[in-house]
CHARMM internal coordinates of N, CA and C (Angstrom, degrees):
IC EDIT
DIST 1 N 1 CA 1.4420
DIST 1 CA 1 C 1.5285
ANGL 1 N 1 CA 1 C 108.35
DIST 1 C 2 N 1.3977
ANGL 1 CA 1 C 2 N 124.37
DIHE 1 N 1 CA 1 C 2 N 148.08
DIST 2 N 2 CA 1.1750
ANGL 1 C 2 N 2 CA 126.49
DIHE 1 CA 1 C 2 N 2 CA -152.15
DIST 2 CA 2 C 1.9139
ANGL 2 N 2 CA 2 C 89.60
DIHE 1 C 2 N 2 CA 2 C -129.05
DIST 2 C 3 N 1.2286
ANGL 2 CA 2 C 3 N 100.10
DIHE 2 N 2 CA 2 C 3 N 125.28
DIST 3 N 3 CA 1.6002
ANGL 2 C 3 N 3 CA 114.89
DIHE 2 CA 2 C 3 N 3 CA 172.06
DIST 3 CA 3 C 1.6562
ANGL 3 N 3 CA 3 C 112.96
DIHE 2 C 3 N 3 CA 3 C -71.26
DIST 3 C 4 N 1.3980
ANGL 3 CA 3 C 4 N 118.88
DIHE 3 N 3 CA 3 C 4 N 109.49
DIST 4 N 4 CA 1.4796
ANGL 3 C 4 N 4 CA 151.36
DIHE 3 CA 3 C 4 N 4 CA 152.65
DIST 4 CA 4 C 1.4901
ANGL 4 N 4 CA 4 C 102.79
DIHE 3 C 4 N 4 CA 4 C -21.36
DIST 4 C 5 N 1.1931
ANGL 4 CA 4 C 5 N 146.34
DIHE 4 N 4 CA 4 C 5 N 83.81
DIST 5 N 5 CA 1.2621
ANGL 4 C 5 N 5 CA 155.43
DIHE 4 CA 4 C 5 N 5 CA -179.57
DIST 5 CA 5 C 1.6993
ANGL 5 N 5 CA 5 C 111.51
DIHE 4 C 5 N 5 CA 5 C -88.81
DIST 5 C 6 N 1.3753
ANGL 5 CA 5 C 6 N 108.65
DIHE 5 N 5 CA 5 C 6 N 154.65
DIST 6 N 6 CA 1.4675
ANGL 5 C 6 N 6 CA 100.25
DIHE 5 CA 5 C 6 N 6 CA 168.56
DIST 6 CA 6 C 1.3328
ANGL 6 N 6 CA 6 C 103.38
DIHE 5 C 6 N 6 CA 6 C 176.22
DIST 6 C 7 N 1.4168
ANGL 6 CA 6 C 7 N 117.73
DIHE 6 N 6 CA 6 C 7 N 123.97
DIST 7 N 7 CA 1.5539
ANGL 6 C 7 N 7 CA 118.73
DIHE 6 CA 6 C 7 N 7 CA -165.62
DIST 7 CA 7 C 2.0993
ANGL 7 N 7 CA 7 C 90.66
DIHE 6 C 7 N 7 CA 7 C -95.62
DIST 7 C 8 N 1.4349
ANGL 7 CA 7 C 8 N 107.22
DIHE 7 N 7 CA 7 C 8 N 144.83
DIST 8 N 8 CA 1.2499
ANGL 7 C 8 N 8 CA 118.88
DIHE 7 CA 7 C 8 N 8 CA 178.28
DIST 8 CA 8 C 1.3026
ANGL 8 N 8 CA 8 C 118.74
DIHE 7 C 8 N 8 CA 8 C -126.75
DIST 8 C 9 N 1.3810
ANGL 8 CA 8 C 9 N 102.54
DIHE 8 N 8 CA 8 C 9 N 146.39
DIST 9 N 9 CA 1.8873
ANGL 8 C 9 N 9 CA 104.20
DIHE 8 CA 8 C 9 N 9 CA 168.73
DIST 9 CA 9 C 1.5688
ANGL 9 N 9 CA 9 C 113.84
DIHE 8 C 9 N 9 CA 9 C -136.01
DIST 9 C 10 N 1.1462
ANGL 9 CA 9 C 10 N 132.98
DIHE 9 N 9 CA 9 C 10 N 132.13
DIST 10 N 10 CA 1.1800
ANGL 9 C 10 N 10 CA 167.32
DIHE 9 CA 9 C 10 N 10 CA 132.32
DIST 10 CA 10 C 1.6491
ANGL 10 N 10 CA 10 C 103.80
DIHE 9 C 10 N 10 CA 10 C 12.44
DIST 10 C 11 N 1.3580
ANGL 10 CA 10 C 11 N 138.14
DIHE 10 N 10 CA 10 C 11 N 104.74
DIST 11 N 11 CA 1.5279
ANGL 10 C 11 N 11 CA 122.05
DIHE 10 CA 10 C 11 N 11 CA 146.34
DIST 11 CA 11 C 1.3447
ANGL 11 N 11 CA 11 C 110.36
DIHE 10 C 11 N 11 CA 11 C -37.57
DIST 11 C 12 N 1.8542
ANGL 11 CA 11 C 12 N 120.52
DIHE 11 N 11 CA 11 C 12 N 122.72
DIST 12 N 12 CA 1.0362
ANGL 11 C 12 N 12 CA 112.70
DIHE 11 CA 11 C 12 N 12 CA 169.51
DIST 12 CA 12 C 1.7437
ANGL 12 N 12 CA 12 C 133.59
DIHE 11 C 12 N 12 CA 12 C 88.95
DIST 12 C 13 N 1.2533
ANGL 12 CA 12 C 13 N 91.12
DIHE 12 N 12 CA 12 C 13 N -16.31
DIST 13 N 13 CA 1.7134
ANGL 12 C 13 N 13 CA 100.62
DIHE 12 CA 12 C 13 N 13 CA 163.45
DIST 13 CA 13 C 1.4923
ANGL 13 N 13 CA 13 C 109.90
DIHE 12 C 13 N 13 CA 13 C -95.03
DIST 13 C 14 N 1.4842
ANGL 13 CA 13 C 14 N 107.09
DIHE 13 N 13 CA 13 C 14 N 153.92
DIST 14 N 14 CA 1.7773
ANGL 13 C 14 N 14 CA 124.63
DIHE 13 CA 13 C 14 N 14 CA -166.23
DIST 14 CA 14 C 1.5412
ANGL 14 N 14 CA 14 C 119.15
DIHE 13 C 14 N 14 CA 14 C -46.64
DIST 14 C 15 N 0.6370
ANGL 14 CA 14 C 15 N 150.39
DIHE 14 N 14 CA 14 C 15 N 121.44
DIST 15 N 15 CA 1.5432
ANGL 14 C 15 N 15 CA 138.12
DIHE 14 CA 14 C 15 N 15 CA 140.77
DIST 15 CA 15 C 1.5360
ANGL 15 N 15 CA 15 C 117.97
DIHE 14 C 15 N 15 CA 15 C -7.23
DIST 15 C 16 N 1.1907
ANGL 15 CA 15 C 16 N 154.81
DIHE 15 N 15 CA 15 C 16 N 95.68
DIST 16 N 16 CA 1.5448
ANGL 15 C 16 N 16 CA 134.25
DIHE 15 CA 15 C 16 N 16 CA -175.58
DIST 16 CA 16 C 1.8224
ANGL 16 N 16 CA 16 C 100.10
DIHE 15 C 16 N 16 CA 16 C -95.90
DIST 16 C 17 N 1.2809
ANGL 16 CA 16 C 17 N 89.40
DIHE 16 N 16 CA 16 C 17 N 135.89
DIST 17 N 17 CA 1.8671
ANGL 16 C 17 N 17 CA 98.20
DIHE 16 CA 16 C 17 N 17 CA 163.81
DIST 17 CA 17 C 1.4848
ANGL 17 N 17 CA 17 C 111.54
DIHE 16 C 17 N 17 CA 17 C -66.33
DIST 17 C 18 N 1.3151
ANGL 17 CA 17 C 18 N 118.20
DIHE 17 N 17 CA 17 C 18 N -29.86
DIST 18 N 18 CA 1.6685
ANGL 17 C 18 N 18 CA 100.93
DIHE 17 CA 17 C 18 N 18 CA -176.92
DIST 18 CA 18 C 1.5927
ANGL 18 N 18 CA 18 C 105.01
DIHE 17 C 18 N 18 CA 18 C -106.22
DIST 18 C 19 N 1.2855
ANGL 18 CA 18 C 19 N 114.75
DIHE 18 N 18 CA 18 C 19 N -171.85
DIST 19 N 19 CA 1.5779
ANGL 18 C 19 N 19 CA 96.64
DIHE 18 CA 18 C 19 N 19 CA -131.63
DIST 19 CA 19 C 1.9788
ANGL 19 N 19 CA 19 C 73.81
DIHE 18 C 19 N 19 CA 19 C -122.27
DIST 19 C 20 N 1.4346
ANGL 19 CA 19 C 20 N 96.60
DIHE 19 N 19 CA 19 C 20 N 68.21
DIST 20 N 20 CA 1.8378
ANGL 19 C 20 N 20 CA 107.07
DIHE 19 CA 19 C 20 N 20 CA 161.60
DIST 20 CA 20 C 1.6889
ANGL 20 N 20 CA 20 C 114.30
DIHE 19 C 20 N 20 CA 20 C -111.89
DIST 20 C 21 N 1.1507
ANGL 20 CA 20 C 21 N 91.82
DIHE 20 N 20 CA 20 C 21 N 125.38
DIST 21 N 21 CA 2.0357
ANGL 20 C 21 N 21 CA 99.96
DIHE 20 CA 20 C 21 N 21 CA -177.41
DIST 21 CA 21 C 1.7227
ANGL 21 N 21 CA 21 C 94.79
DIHE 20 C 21 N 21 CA 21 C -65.42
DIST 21 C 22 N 1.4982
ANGL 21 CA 21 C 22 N 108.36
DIHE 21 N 21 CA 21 C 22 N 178.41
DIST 22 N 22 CA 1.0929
ANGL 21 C 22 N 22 CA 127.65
DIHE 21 CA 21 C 22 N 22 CA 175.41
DIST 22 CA 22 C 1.5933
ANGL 22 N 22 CA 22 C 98.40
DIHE 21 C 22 N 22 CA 22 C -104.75
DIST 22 C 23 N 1.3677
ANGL 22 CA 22 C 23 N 109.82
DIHE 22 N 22 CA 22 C 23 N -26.56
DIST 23 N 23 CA 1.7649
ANGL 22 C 23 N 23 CA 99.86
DIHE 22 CA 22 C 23 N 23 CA 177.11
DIST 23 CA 23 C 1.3003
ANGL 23 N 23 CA 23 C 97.79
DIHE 22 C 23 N 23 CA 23 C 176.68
DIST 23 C 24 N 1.0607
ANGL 23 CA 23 C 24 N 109.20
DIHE 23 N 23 CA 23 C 24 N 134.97
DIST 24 N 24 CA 2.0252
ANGL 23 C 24 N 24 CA 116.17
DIHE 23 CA 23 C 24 N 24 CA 166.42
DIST 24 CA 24 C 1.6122
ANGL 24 N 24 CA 24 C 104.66
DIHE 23 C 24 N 24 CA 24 C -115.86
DIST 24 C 25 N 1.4511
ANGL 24 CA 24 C 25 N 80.63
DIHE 24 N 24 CA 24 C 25 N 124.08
DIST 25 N 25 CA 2.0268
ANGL 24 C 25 N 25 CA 104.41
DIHE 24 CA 24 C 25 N 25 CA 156.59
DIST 25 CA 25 C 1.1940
ANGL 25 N 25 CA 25 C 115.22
DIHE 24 C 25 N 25 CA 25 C -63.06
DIST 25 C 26 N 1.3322
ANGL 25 CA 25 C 26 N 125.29
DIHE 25 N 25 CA 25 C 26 N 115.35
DIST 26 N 26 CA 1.6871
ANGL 25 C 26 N 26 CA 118.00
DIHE 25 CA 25 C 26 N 26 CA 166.19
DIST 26 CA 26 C 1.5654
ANGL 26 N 26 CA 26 C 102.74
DIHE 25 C 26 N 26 CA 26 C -122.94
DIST 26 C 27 N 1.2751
ANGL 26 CA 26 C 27 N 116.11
DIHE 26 N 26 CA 26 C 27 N 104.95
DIST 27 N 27 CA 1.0892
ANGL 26 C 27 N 27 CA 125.86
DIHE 26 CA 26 C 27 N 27 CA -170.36
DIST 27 CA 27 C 1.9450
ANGL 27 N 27 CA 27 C 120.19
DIHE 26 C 27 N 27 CA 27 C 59.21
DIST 27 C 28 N 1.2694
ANGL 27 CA 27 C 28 N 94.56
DIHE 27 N 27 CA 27 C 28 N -120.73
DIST 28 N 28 CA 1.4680
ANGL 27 C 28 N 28 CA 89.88
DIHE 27 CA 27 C 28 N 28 CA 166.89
DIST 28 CA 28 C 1.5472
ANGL 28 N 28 CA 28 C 123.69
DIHE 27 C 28 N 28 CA 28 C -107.08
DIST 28 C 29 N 1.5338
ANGL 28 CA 28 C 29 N 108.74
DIHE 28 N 28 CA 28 C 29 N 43.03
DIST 29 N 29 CA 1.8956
ANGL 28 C 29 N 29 CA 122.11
DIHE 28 CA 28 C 29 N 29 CA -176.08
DIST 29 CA 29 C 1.3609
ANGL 29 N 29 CA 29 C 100.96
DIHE 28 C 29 N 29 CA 29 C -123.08
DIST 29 C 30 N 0.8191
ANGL 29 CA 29 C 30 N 108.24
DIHE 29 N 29 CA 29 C 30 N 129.24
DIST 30 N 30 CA 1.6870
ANGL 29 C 30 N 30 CA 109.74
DIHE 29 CA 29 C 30 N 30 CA 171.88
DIST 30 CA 30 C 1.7934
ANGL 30 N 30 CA 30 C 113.42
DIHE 29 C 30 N 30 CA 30 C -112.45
DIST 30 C 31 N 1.7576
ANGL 30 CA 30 C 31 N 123.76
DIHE 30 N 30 CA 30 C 31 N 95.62
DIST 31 N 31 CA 1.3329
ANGL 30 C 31 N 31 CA 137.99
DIHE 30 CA 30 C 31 N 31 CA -177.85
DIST 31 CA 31 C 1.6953
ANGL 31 N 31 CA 31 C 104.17
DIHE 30 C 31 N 31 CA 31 C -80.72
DIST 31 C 32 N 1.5888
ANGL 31 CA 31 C 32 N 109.04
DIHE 31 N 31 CA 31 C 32 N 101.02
DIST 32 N 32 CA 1.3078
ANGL 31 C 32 N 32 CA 99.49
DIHE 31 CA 31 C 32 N 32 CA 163.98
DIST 32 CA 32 C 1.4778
ANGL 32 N 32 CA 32 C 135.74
DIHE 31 C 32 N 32 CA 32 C -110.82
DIST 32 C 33 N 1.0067
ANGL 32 CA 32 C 33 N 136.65
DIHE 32 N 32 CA 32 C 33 N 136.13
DIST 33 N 33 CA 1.5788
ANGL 32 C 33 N 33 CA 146.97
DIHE 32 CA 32 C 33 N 33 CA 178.34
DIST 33 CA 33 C 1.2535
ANGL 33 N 33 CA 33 C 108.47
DIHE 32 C 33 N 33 CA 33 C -51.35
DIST 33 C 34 N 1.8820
ANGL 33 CA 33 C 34 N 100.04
DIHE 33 N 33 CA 33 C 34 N 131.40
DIST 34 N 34 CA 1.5562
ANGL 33 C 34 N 34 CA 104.97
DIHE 33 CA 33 C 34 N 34 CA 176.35
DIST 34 CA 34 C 1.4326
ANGL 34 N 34 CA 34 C 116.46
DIHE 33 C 34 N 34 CA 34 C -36.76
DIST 34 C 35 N 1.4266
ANGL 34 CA 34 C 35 N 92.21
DIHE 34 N 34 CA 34 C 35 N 154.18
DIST 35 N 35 CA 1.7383
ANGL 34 C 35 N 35 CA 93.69
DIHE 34 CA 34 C 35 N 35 CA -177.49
DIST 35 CA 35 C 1.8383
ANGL 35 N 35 CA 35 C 98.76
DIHE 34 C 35 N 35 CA 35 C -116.20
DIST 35 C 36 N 0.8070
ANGL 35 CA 35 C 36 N 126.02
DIHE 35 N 35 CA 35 C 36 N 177.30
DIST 36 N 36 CA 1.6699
ANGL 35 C 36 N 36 CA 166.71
DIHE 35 CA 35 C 36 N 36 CA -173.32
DIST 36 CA 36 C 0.9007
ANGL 36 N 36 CA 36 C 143.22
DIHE 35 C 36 N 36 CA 36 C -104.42
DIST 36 C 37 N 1.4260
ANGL 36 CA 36 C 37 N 135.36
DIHE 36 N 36 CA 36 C 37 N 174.44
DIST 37 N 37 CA 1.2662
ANGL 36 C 37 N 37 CA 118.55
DIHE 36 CA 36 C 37 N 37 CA 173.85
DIST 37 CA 37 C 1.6530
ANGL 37 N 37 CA 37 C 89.97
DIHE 36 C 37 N 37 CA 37 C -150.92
DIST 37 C 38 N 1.4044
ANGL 37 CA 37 C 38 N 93.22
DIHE 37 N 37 CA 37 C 38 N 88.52
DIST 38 N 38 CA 1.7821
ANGL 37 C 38 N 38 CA 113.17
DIHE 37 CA 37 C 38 N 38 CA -165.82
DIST 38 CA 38 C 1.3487
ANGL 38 N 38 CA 38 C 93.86
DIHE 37 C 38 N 38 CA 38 C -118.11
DIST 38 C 39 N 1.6169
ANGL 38 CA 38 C 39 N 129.29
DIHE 38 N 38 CA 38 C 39 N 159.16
DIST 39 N 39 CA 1.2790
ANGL 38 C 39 N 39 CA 134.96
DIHE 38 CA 38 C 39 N 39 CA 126.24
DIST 39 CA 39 C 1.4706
ANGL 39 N 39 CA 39 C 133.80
DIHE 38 C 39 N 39 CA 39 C -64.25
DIST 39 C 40 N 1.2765
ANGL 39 CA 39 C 40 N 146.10
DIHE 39 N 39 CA 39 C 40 N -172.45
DIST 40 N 40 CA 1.4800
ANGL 39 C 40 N 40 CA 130.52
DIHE 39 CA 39 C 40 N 40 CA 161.16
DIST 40 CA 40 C 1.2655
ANGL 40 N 40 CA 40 C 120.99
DIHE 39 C 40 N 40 CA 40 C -61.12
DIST 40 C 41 N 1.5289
ANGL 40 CA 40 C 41 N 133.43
DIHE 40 N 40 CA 40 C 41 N -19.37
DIST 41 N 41 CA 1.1362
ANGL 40 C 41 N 41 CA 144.95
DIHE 40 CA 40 C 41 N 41 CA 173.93
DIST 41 CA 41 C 1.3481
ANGL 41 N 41 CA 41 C 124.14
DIHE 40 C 41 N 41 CA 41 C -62.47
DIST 41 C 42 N 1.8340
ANGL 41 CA 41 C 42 N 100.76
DIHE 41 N 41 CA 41 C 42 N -25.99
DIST 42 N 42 CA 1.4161
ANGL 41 C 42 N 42 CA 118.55
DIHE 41 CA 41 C 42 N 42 CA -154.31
DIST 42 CA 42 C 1.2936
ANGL 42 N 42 CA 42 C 143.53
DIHE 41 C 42 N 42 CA 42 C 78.73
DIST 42 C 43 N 1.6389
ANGL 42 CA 42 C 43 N 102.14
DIHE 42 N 42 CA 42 C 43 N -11.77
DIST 43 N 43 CA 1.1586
ANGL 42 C 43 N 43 CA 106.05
DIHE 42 CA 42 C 43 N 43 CA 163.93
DIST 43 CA 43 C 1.5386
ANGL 43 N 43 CA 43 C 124.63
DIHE 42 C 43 N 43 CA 43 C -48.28
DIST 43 C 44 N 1.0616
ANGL 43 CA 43 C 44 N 118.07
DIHE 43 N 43 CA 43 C 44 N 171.36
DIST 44 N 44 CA 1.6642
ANGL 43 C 44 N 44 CA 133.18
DIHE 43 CA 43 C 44 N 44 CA -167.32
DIST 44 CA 44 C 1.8105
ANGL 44 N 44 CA 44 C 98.68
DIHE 43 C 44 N 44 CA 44 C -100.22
DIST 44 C 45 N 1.2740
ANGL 44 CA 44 C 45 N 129.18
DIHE 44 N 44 CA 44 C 45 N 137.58
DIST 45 N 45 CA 1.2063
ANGL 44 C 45 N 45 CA 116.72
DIHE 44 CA 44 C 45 N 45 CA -153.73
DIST 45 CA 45 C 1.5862
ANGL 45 N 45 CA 45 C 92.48
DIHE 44 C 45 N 45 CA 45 C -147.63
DIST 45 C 46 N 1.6838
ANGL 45 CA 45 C 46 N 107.61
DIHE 45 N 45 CA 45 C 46 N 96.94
DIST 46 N 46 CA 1.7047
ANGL 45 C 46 N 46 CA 114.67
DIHE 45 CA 45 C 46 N 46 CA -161.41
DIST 46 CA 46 C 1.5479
ANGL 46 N 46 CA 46 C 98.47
DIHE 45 C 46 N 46 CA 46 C -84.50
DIST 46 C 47 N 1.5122
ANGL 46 CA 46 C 47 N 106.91
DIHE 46 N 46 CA 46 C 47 N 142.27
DIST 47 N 47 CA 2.0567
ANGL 46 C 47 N 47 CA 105.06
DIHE 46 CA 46 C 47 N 47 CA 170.63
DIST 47 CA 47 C 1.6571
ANGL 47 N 47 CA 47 C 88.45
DIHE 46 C 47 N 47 CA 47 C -166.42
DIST 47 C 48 N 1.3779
ANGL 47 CA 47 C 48 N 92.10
DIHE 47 N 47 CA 47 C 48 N -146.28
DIST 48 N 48 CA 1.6877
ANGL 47 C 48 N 48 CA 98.97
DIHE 47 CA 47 C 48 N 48 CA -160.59
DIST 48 CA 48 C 1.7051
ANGL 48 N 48 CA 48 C 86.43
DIHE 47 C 48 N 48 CA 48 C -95.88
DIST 48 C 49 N 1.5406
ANGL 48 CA 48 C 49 N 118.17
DIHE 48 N 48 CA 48 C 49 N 175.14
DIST 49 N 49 CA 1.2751
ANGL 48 C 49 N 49 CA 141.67
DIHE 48 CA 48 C 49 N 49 CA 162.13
DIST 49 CA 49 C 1.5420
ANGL 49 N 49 CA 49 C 108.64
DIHE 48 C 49 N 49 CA 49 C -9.29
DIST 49 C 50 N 1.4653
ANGL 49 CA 49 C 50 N 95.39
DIHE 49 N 49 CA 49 C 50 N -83.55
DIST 50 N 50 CA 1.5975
ANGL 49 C 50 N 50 CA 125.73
DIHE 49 CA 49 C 50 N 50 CA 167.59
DIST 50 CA 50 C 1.4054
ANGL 50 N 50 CA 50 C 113.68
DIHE 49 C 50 N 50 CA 50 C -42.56
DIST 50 C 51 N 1.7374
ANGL 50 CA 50 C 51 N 132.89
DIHE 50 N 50 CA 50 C 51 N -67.90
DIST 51 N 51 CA 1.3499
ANGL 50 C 51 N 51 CA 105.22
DIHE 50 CA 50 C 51 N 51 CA -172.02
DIST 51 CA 51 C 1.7340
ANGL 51 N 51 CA 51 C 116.90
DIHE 50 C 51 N 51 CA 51 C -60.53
DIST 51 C 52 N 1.4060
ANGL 51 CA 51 C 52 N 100.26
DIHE 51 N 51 CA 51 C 52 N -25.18
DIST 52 N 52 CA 1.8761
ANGL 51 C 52 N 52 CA 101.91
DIHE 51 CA 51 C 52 N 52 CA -172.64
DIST 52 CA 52 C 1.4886
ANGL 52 N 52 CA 52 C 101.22
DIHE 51 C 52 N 52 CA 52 C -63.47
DIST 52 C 53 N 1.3408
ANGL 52 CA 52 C 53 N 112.48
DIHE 52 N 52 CA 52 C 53 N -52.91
DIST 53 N 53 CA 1.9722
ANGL 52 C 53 N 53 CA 105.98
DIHE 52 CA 52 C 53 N 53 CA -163.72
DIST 53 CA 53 C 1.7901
ANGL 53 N 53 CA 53 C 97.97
DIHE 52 C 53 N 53 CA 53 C -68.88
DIST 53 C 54 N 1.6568
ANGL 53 CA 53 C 54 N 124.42
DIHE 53 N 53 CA 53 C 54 N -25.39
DIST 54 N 54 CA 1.6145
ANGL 53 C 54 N 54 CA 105.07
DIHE 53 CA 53 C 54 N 54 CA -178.45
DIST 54 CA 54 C 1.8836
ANGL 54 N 54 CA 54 C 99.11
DIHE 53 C 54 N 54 CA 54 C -74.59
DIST 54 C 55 N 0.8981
ANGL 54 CA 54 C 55 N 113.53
DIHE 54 N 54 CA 54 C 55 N -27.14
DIST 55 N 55 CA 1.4811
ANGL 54 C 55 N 55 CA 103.08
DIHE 54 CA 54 C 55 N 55 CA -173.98
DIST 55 CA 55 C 1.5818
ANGL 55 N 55 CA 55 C 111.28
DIHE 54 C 55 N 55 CA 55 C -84.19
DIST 55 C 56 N 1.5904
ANGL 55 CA 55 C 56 N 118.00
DIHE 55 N 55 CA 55 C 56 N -35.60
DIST 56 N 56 CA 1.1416
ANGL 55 C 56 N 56 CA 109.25
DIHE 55 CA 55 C 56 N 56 CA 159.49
DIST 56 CA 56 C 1.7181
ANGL 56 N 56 CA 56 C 125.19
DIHE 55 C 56 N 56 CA 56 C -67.34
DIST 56 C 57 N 0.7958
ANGL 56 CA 56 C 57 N 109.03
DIHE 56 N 56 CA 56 C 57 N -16.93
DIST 57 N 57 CA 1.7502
ANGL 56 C 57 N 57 CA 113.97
DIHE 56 CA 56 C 57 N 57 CA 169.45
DIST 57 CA 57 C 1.3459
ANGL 57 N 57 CA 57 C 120.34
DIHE 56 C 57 N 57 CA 57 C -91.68
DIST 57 C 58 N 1.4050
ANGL 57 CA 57 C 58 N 112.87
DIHE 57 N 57 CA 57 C 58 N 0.74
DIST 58 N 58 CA 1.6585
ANGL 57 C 58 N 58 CA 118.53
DIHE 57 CA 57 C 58 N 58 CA -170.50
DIST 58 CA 58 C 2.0093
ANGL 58 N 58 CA 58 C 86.29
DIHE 57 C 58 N 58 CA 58 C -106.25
DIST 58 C 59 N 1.4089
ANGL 58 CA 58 C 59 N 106.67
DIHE 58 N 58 CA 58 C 59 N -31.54
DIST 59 N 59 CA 1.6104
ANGL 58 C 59 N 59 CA 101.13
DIHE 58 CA 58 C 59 N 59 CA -177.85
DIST 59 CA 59 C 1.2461
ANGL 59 N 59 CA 59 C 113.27
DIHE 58 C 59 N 59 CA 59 C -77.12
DIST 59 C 60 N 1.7367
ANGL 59 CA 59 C 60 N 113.59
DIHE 59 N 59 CA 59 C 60 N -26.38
DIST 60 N 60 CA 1.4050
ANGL 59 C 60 N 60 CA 124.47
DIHE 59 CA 59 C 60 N 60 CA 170.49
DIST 60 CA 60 C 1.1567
ANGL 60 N 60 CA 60 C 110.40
DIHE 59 C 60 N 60 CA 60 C -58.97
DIST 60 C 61 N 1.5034
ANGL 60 CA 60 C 61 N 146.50
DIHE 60 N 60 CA 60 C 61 N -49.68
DIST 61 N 61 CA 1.1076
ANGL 60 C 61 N 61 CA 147.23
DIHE 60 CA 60 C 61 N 61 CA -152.20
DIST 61 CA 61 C 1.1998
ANGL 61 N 61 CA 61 C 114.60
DIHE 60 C 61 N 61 CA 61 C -89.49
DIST 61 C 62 N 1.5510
ANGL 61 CA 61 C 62 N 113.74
DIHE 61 N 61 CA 61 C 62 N -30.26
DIST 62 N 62 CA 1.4303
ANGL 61 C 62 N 62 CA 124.26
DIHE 61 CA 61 C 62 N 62 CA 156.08
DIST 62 CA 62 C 1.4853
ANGL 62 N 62 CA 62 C 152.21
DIHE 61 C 62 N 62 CA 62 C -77.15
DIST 62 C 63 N 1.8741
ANGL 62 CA 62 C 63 N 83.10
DIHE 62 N 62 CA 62 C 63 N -3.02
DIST 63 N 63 CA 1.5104
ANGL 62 C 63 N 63 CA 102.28
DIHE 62 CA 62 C 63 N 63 CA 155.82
DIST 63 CA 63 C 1.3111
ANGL 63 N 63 CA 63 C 119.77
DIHE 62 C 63 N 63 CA 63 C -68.55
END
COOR INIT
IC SEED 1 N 1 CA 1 C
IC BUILD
C-alpha cells in the first residue's frame, strides 16, 4: 500500500525562495514547518513576545 502524499500551503502565508512546504499530508498526519513571525510578504514582523508567537501561530494554523 502506497502512502497518500500531498504538499500544502496556507491562504495567505509567504511565498518562500527555498524549497520548505508549509506542511505535508502523509496519509492521515499532517507534518508542519516551523512557523514565524512573517507577514504575507514575508517580511519579518518585530513586536513583543506575544505579538510574534500570535502571528506566528496564526501562520501555523494556516498552514
Amino acid at each position: 500500500m502506497s502512502a497518500k502524499k500531498y504538499i500544502t500551503k496556507g491562504e495567505g502565508l509567504p511565498n518562500w525562495s527555498n524549497p520548505i512546504s508549509h506542511a505535508v499530508v502523509v496519509n492521515n498526519m499532517c507534518f508542519v514547518s516551523g512557523q514565524l513571525s512573517v507577514n504575507k510578504e514575508g517580511a519579518y514582523v518585530a513586536g513583543t513576545i506575544e505579538e510574534e508567537g500570535k502571528l506566528a501561530f496564526a501562520n501555523f494554523f494556516a498552514a
